[in-house]
C-alpha positions as CSV (number, residue, x, y, z in Angstrom):
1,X,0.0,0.0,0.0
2,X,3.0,2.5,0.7
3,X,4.5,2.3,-2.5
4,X,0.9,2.8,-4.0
5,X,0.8,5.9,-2.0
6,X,4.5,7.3,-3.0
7,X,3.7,6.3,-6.4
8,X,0.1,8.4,-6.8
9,X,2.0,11.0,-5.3
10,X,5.1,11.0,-7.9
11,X,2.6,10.9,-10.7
12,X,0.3,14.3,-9.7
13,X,3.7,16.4,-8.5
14,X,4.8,18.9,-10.9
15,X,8.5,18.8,-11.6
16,X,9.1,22.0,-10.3
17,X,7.6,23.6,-6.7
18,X,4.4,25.5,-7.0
19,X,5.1,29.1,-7.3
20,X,2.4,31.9,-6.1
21,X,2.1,35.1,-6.9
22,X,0.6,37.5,-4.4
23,X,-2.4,38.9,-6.0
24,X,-3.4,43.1,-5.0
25,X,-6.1,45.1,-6.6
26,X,-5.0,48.0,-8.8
27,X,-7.5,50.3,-9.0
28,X,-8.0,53.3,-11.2
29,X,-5.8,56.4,-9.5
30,X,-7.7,59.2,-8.2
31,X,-7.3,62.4,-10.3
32,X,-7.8,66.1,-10.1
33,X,-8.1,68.5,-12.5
34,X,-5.9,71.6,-12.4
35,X,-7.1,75.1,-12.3
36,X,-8.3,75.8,-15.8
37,X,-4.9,73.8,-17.4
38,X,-7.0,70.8,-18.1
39,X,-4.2,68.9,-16.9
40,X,-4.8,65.8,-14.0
41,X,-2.5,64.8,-11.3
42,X,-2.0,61.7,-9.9
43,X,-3.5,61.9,-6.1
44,X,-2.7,58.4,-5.5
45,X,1.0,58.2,-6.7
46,X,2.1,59.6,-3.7
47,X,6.1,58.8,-2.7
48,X,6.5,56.1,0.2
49,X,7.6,57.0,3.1
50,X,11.8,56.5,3.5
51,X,13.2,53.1,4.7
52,X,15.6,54.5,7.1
53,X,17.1,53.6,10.6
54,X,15.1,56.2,12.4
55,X,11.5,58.1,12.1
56,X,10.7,61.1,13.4
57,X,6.9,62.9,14.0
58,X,6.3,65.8,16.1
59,X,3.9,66.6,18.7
60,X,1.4,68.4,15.9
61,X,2.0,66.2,13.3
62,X,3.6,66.8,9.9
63,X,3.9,70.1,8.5
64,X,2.0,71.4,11.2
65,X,4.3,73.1,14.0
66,X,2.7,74.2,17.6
67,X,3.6,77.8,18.0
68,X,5.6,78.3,20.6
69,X,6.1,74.4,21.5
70,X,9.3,72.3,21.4
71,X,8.2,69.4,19.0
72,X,8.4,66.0,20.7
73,X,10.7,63.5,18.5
74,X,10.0,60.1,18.8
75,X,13.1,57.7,17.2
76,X,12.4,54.3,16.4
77,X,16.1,52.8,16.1
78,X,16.8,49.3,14.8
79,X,19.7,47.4,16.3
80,X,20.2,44.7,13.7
81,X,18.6,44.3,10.2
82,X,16.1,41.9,10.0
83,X,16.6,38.3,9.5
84,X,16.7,37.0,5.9
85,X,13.9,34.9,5.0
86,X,14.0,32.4,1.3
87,X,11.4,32.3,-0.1
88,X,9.8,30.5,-3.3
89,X,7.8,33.8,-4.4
90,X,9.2,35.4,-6.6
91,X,10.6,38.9,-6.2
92,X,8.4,41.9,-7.4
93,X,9.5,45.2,-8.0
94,X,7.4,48.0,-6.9
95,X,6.8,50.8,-9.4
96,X,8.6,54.2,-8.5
97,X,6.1,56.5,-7.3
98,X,5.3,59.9,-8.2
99,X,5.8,62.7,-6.6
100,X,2.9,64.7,-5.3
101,X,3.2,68.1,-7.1
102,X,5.0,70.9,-4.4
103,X,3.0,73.3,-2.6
104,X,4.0,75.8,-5.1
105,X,4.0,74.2,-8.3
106,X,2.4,76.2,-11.5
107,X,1.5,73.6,-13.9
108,X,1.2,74.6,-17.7
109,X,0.9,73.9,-21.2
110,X,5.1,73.5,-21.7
111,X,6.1,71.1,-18.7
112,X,8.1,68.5,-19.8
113,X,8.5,69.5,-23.2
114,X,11.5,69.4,-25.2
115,X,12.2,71.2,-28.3
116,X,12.8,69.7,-31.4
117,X,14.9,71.7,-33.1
118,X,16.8,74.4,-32.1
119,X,17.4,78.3,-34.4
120,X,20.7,79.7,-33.0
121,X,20.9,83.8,-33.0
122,X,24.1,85.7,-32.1
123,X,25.3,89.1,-31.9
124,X,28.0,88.0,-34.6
125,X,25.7,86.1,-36.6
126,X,24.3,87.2,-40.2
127,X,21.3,86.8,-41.2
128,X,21.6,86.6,-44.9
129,X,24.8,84.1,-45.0
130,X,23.5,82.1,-41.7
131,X,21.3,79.3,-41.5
132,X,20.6,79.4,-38.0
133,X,22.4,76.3,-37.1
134,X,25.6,76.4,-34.4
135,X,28.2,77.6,-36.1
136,X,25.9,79.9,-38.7
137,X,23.6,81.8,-36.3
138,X,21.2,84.4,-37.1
139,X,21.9,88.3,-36.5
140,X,18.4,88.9,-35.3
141,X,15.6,87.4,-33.6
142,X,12.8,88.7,-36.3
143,X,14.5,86.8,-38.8
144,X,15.0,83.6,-36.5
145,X,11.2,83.8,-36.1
146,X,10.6,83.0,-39.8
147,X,11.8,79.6,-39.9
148,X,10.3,78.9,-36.3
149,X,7.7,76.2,-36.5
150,X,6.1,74.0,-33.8
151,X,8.8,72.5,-31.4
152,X,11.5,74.8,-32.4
153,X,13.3,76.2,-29.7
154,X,15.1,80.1,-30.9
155,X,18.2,80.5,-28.3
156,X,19.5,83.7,-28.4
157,X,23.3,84.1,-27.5
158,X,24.4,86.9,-24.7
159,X,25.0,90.2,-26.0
160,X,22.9,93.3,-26.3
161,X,20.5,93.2,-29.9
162,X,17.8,95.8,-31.1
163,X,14.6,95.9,-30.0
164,X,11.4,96.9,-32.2
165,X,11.2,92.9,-32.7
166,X,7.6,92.7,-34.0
167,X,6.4,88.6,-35.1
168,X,2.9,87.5,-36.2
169,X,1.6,84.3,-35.7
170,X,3.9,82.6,-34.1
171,X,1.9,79.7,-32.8
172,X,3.1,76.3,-31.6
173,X,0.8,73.0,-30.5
174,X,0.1,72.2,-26.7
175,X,2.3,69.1,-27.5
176,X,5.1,71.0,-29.4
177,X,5.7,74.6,-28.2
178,X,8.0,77.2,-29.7
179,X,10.6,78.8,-26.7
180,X,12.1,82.2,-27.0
181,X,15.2,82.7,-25.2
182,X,18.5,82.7,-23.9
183,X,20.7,80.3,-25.1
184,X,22.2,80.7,-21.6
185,X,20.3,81.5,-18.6
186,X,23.2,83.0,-16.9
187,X,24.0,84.9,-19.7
188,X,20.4,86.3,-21.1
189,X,20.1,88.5,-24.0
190,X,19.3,92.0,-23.7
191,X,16.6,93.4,-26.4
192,X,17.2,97.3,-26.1
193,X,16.0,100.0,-27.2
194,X,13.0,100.8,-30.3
195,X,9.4,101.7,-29.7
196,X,8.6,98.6,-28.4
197,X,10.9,95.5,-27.0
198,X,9.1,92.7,-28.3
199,X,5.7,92.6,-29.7
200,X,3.8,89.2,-30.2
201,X,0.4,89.1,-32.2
202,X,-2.0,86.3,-32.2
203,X,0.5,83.9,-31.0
204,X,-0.4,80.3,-29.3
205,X,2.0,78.0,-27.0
206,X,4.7,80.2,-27.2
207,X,7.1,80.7,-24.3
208,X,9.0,83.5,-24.0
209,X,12.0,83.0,-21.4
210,X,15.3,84.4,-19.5
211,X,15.9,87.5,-21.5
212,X,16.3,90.9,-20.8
213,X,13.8,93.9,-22.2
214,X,15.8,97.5,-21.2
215,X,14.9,100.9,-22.5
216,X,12.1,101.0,-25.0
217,X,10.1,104.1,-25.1
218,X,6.8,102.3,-25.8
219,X,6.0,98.9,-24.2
220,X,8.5,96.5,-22.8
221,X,7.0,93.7,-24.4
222,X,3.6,93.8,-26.1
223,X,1.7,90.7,-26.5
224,X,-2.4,90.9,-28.0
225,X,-5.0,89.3,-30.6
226,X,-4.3,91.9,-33.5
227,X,-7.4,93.4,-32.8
228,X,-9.3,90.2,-33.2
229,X,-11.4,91.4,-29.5
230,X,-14.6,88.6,-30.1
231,X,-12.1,86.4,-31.3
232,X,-11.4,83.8,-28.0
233,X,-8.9,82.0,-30.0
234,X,-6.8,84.5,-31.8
235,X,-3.8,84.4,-29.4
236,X,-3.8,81.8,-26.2
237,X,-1.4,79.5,-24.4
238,X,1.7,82.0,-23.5
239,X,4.0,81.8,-21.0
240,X,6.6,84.2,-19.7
241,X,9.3,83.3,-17.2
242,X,12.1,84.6,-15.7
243,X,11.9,88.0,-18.1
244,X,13.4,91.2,-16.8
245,X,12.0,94.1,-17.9
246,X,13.3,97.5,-17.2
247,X,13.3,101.3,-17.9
248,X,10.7,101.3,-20.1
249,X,8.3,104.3,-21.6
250,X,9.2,108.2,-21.8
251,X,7.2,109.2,-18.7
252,X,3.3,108.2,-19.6
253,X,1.3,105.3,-20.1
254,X,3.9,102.4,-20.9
255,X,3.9,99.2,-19.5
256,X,7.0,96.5,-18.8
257,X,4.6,93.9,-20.2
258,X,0.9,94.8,-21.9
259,X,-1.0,91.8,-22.2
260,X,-4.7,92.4,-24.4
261,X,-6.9,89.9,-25.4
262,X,-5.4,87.0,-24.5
263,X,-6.3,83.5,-22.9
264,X,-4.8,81.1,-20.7
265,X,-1.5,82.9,-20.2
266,X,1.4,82.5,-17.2
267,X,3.6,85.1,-16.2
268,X,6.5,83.0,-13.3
269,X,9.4,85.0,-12.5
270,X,9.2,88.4,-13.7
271,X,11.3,91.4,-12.7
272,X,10.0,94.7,-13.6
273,X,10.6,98.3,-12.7
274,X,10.9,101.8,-14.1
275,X,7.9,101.6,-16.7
276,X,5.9,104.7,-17.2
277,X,5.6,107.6,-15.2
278,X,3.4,110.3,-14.4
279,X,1.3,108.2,-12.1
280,X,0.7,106.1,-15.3
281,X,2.0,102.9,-16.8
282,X,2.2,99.0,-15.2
283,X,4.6,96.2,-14.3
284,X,1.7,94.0,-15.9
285,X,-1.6,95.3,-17.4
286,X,-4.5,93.3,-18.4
287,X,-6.8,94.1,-21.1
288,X,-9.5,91.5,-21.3
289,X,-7.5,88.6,-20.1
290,X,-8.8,85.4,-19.1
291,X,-7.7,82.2,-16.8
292,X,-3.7,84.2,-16.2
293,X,-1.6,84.0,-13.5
294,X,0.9,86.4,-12.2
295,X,3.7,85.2,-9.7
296,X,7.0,85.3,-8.1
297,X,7.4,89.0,-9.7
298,X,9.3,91.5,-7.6
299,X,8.0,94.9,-9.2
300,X,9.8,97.8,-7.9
301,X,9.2,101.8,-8.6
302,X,6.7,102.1,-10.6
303,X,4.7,105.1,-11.4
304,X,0.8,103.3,-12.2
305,X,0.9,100.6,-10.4
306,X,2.6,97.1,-10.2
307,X,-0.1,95.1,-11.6
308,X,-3.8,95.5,-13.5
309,X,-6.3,93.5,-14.6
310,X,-9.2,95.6,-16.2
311,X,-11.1,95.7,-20.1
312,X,-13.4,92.9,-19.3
313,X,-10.3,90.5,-17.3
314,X,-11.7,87.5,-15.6
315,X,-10.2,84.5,-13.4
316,X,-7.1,86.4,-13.0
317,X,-4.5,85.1,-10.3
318,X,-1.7,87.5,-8.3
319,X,0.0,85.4,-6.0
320,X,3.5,85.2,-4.5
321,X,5.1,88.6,-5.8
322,X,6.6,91.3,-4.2
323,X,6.0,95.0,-4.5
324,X,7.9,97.4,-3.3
325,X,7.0,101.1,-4.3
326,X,4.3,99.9,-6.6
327,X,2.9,103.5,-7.6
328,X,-0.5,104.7,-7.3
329,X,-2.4,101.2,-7.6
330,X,-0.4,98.5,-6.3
331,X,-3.1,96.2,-7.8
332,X,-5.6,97.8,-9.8
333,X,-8.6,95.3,-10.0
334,X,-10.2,96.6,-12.8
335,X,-10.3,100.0,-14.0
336,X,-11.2,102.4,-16.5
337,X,-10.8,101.1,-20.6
338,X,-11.9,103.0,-23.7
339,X,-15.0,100.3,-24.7
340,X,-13.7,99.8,-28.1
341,X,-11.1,97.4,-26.1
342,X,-13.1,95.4,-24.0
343,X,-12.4,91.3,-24.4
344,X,-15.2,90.2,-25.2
345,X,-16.8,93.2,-26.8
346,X,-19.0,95.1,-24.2
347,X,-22.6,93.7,-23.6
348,X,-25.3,96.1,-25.5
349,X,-29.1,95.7,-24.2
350,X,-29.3,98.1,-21.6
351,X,-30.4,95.3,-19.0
352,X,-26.9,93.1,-18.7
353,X,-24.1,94.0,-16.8
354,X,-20.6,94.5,-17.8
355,X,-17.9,94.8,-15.3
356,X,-14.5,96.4,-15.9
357,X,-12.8,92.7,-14.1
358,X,-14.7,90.1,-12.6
359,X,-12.6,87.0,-10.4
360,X,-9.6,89.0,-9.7
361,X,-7.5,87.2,-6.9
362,X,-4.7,88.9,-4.5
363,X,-3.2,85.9,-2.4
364,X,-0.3,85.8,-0.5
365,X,1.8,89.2,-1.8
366,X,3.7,91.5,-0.5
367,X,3.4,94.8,-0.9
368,X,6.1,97.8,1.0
369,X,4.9,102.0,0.1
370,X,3.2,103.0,-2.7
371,X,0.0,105.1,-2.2
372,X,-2.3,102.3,-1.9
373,X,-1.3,98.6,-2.1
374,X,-5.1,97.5,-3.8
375,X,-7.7,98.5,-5.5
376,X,-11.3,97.5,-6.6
377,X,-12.3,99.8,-9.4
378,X,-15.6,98.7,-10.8
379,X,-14.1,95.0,-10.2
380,X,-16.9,92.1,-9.4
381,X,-16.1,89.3,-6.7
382,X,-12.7,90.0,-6.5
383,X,-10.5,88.9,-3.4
384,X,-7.9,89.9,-1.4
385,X,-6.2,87.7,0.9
386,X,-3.4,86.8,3.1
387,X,-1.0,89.7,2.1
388,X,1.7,91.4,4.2
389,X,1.3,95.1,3.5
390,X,3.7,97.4,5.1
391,X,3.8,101.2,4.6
392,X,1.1,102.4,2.6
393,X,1.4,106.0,1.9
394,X,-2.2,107.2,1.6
395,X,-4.4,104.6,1.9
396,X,-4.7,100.5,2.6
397,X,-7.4,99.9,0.2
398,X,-9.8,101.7,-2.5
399,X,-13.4,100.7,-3.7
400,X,-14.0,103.0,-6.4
401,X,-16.2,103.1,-9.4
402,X,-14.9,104.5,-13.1
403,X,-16.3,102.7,-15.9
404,X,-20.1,104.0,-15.1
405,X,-23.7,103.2,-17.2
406,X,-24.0,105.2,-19.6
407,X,-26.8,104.6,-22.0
408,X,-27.3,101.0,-23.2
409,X,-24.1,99.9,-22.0
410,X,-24.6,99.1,-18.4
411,X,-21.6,98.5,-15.7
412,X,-22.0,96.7,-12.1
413,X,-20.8,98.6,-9.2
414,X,-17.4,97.4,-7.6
415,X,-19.4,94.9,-5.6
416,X,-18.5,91.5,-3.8
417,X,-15.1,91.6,-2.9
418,X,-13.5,90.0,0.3
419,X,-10.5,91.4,1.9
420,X,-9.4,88.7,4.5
421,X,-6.6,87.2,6.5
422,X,-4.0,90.6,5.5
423,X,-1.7,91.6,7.4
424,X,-1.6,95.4,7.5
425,X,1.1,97.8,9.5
426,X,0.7,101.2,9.1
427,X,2.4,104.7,9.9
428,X,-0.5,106.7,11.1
429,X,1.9,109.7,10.8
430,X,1.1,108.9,7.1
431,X,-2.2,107.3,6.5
432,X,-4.6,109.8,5.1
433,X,-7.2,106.9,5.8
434,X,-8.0,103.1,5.9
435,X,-10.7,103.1,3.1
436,X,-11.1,105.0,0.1
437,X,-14.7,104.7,-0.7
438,X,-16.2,106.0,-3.9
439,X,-19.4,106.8,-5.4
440,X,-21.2,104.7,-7.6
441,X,-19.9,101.3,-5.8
442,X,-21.5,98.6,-3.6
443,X,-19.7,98.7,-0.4
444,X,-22.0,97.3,1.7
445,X,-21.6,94.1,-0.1
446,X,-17.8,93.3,0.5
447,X,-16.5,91.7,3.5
448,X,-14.1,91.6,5.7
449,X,-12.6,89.5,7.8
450,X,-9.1,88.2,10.3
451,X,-7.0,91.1,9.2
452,X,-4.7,92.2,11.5
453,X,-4.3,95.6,11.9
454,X,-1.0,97.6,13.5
455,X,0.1,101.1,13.6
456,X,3.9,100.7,14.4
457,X,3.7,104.6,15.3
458,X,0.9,104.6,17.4
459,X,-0.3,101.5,18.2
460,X,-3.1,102.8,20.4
461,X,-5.0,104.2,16.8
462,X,-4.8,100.8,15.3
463,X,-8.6,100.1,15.0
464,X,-9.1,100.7,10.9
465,X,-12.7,102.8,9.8
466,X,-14.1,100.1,7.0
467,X,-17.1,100.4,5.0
468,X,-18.8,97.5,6.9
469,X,-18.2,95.9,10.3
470,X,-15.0,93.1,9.9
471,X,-15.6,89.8,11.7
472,X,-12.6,87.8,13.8
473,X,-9.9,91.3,13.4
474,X,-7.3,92.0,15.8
475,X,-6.3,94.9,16.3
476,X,-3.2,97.1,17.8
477,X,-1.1,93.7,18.5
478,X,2.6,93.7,17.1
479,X,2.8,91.4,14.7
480,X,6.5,90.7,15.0
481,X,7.2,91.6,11.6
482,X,10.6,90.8,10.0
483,X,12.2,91.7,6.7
484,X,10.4,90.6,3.6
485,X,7.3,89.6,5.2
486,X,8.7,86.9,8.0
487,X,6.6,86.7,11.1
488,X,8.6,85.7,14.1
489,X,7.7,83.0,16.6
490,X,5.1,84.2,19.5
491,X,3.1,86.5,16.4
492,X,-0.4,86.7,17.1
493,X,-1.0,86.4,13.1
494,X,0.7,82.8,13.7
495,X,-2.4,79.9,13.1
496,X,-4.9,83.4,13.5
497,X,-6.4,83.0,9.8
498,X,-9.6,82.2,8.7
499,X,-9.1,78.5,7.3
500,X,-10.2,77.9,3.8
501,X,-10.2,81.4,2.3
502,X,-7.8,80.9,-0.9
503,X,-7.1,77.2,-0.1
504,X,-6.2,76.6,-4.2
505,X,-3.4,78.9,-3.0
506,X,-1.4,76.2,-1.0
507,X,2.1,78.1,-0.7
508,X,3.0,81.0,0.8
509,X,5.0,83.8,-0.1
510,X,8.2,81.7,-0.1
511,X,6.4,78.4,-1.0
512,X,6.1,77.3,2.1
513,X,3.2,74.4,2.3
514,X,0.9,76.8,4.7
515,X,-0.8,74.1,7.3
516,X,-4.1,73.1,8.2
517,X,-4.3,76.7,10.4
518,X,-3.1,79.2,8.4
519,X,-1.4,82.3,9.7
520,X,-2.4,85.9,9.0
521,X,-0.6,87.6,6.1
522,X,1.9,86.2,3.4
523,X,4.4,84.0,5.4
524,X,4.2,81.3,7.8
525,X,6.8,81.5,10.4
């Protein structure tokens, strides 16, 4: 019977040991769609935590410091590695995960793209012998334009070239940009001089990048639809980073960068200063723009103001930059606009509303002087919301009214907006007052609320006169204010914010993940 038994046993064995593979559902990722890029990230592929000797957590959690509190470190040390185990399943290799995107990470239409072929320009190049390869460069960026096509990447050698460079429809593909810029980033060209640095009309993914404007006596650089104003596609999908522009404009109405008519647009990086004069001209101005953002600027003496969004502008986002002597209008939120240039064209029946900006949103800026850091100028829900502002010279804020009904063209009143979780230190020595409020405007419909409010002069006059009554303020506390906007430890604006107010802006000033409390103002500490 036993050999029976070894024999049935024999015959059903495969030759080789069974192998099993562990088996683990793989379900579809969660996704989320990014703000008006149409672009998903990955919510699942977060990385792993490290394999290390030690883990540490404080007493608040991750990211989330107690004010004033030592954390509490707990170590988990392991004295020998563990004990090596065979085994007949086979090894599996776990997929490298992807990073969650940072706190203050500006997705757009030319991450991760490469050029495909690159037009050389140099000071010493020629543009009727050269071909715009390496060793045959163009003399000018105009004519490296011609033979730019989607994918091509212009790189423009270090040196100083004309300006008055004027190209027409320059358009690349979402999946095959074109790039303007320096061939060096360390070394950026300088475009000088001319009415006008650079003008692009109805261009499409286009990025325009490390180069210097200097000295123009129109516009810095000039980009717009032609014309085309009830045309939503005529010139979309631009992006300009790390640009310095610079002593721009013969004392008027010129602007380091004049942006008209244009959609989905991404300004990262900008330096601008000297543009205009005469209490007129921007460091960026808006004409019927839609879905833009405007960060990590630093705008310095400027006569107009450092930033504008006005001509019909909606969904417009001003976040992370600093201003220091911004002019009259730090941010003008809307404005005043001849109605020929309104994007779209005005609304005609005498019972709809136009407004002069509508969505407008001031998050986590800093703003030093100038006569009054923000404005809402005929400007619909617009928002205002953990700045720093030190200094003002005249006032903190304006609601004022200047595009006004007039026949069968109506306008809304600056209504809606929300000025909340600021920071605002004053010099009552200088502050004519707190708010500027016009005729013609709703202000009993904004609201405010967790500013904090200092006069560093007089502290004892550091209640503010608003429009309407603000809810969750403080007032005449020291806010422990530090250079560029750093709050120390033991602030009272520390974990003092009204949570959820801007919460798609997750960084502050210095990208900085802000925490589940937020602080008051532009900086965590």
């Amino acid at each position: 019977m036993l050999a029976i038994a070894i024999a049935f046993l024999i015959a059903v064995s495969p030759e080789r040991p069974t192998q099993l593979r562990a088996q683990s559902p793989d379900p579809e990722p969660a996704t989320v769609l990014l703000p008006w890029t149409g672009r998903g990230v990955d919510l699942d592929r977060v990385p792993p935590p490290p394999t290390g000797l030690a883990t540490a957590t404080s007493g608040a959690g991750p990211g989330t410091p107690t004010p004033g509190a030592t954390p509490t470190v707990t170590a988990t040390l392991r004295a020998t590695p563990p004990a090596t185990v065979t085994s007949t399943l086979p090894s599996t290799t776990t997929p490298t995960a992807t990073p969650a995107p940072a706190c203050d990470a500006l997705p757009f239409f030319d991450d991760d793209r490469a050029p495909s072929h690159v037009i050389h320009v140099a000071t010493g190049g020629d543009d009727g012998a050269g071909d715009g390869s390496v060793g045959a460069p163009y003399a000018t960026l105009g004519r490296a334009a011609r033979d730019a096509a989607p994918g091509s990447a212009i790189r423009m050698g270090g040196g100083r070239y004309a300006g008055g460079v004027y190209i027409d429809d320059l358009r690349g593909r979402s999946d095959a940009p074109i790039w303007i810029g320096a061939a060096d980033p360390d070394d950026p060209p300088v475009l000088e001089g001319s009415g006008e640095g650079m003008h692009l009309t109805r261009a499409a993914y286009v990025v325009v990048h490390d180069l210097i404007v200097r000295g123009a006596s129109g516009n810095g650089i000039n980009a717009d639809d032609g014309g085309a104003v009830d045309d939503a596609d005529a010139s979309h999908h631009l992006a300009f980073r790390e640009v310095v522009i610079e002593d721009i404009g013969g004392g008027g109405n010129q602007d380091c960068l004049k942006l008209s008519g244009l959609r989905d647009v991404l300004v990262d990086g900008l330096r601008a200063s000297r543009c205009g004069g005469s209490g007129s001209g921007s460091g960026v101005d808006m004409v019927g723009v839609h879905r833009a953002i405007v960060a990590r600027g630093r705008f310095t003496a400027l006569s107009g103001g450092a930033l504008q969004a006005k001509g019909g502008s909606t969904d417009v986002d001003f976040r992370w930059n600093r201003v220091d002597d911004g002019g009259a209008r730090g941010v003008n939120m809307g404005g005043s606009t001849g109605p020929q240039f309104f994007r779209p064209p005005l609304v005609r029946d005498g019972v709809t509303a136009n407004a002069e900006a509508g969505d407008v949103r001031v998050v986590a800026n800093l703003f030093v002087g100038g006569m009054t850091p923000v404005a809402f100028v005929g400007c619909a829900d617009c928002l205002v919301a953990h700045n720093t502002i030190v200094a003002p010279e005249t006032w903190v804020l304006r609601i004022l009214q200047e595009s006004r009904t007039e026949g069968d063209v109506v306008f809304e009143p600056a209504r809606g907006g929300v000025f909340a979780n600021n920071l605002v230190v004053v010099d009552r020595a200088q502050l004519r007052t707190w708010a500027n409020v016009g005729t013609g405007t709703a202000p009993e419909t904004f609201r405010f609320a967790h500013n904090l409010w200092f006069a560093r002069d007089e502290p004892t006059r550091s209640a503010p006169t608003l429009p309407v009554m603000e809810t969750g303020g403080i007032v005449g506390l020291d806010p422990l204010l530090g250079d560029e906007g750093a709050i120390a430890q033991g602030s009272p604006a520390i974990g003092a914010a009204e949570p959820g107010v801007a919460a798609d802006v997750r960084a502050d000033l210095v990208g900085r993940c802000r925490p589940a409390a937020p602080s008051i103002g532009a900086r965590e500490p």
